[in-house]
Steps between C-alpha positions, in 0.01 A plus 500: 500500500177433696538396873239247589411406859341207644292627777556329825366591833245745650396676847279674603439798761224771513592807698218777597646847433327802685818632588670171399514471863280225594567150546568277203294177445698213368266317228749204486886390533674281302700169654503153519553457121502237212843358499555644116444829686700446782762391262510859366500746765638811370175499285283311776284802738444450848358837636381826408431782762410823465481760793532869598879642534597503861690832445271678286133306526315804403749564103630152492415153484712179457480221272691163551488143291668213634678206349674198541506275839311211556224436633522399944644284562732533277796317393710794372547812664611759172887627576469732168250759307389346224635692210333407155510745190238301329194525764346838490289586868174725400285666761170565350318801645087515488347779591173512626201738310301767612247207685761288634545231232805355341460379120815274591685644206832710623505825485907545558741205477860524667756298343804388681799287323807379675874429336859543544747732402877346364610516845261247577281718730135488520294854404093557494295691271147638533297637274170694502509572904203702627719865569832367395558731197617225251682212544758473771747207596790346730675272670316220715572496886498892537208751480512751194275765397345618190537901362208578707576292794341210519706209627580144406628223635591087396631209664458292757287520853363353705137317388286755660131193417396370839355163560522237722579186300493287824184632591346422170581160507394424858166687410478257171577219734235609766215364215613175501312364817127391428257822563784751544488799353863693545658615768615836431537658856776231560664451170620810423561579920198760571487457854766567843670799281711230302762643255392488159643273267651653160641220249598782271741712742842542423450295158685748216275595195602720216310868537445787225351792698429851411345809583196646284333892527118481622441795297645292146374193637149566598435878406226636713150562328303764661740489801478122507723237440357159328579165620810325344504143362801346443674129416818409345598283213839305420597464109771263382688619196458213265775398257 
């Protein structure tokens, strides 16, 4: 039988890759959705990050999508991973040639699927993980590792996007007046060492994170590694 998927979402994230240990620039997030969107979030994207392993930032880096939530503020604060065999989570992987330049077509593509076993509980499988050695899977809410070490993780943390929803709309409402032209120093608190504001902390989100190899992720050329490109797609399995 042939599975067909209705694509759904995308993010974006572009990650430079000397040692993979450089700072990643986010090319755009995902929130504030369509209400046919919202009204599907175990397919609906909110973040993708990329970034160099804390433990091992030199062999290793890490690769996270987000999912679920709302948008701040938001009237629902998610009590459960979202757990849906039918929406398959690809990380696309573009690497960079020999001058820099990404032809925007992927040159690896991770797979992850969720479902449950007949006890009810709720496993994760990858495929196609940069170093993993094949496909490797397990039970949400713990870490587990593939044959070569590479670890894996699913379920639900804590929304690691910042932004300051109040700020935002006091800066919107700062443009009102006749002749004004925003007032970002005091809408989003810049001045006097005020706390920052974070309408995302402590708001659950459902998280698939894993560890890839630098070596099978960006092998070095010449002793150097390319730049990475990456984004991530939801698909709906239609039917």
């Amino acid at each position: 039988m042939i599975k067909e998927f209705k694509l759904r979402r995308t993010a974006l994230a572009l990650a430079a890759a000397g040692a993979l240990a450089v700072s990643a620039v986010v090319m755009s997030a995902d929130h504030a959705e369509s209400p046919g969107t919202d009204a599907d979030p175990a397919a609906d994207l909110a973040d993708v990050f990329i970034f160099p392993s804390p433990e091992s930032p030199t062999t290793k880096t890490v690769a996270a999508i987000t999912f679920g939530g709302r948008a701040a503020p938001r009237s629902r604060i998610d009590g459960a991973f979202y757990c849906d065999p039918n929406v398959l989570y690809t990380l696309h992987i573009d690497r960079a040639d020999a001058a820099g330049n990404f032809d925007n077509v992927p040159d690896v593509e991770v797979l992850v699927r969720l479902a449950r076993n007949q006890l009810g509980t709720c496993g994760m499988q990858l495929e196609n993980v940069p170093g993993a050695g094949g496909t490797f899977f397990g039970a949400i809410e713990q870490v587990f590792s593939s044959s070569t070490g590479m670890r894996a993780f699913a379920g639900l943390r804590n929304d690691p996007f910042f932004f300051d929803g109040e700020g935002y709309a006091a800066l919107v409402a700062s443009f009102a007046g006749a002749g004004q032209s925003g007032d970002l120093v005091s809408a989003f608190r810049l001045t006097g060492n005020q706390a920052r504001r974070d309408s995302f902390a402590f708001r659950n989100v459902s998280a698939i994170v894993f560890e890839m190899s630098n070596d099978a992720l960006a092998p070095a050329v010449n002793g150097v590694r390319p730049k990475v490109r990456v984004w991530a797609t939801t698909g709906r399995l239609l039917g």
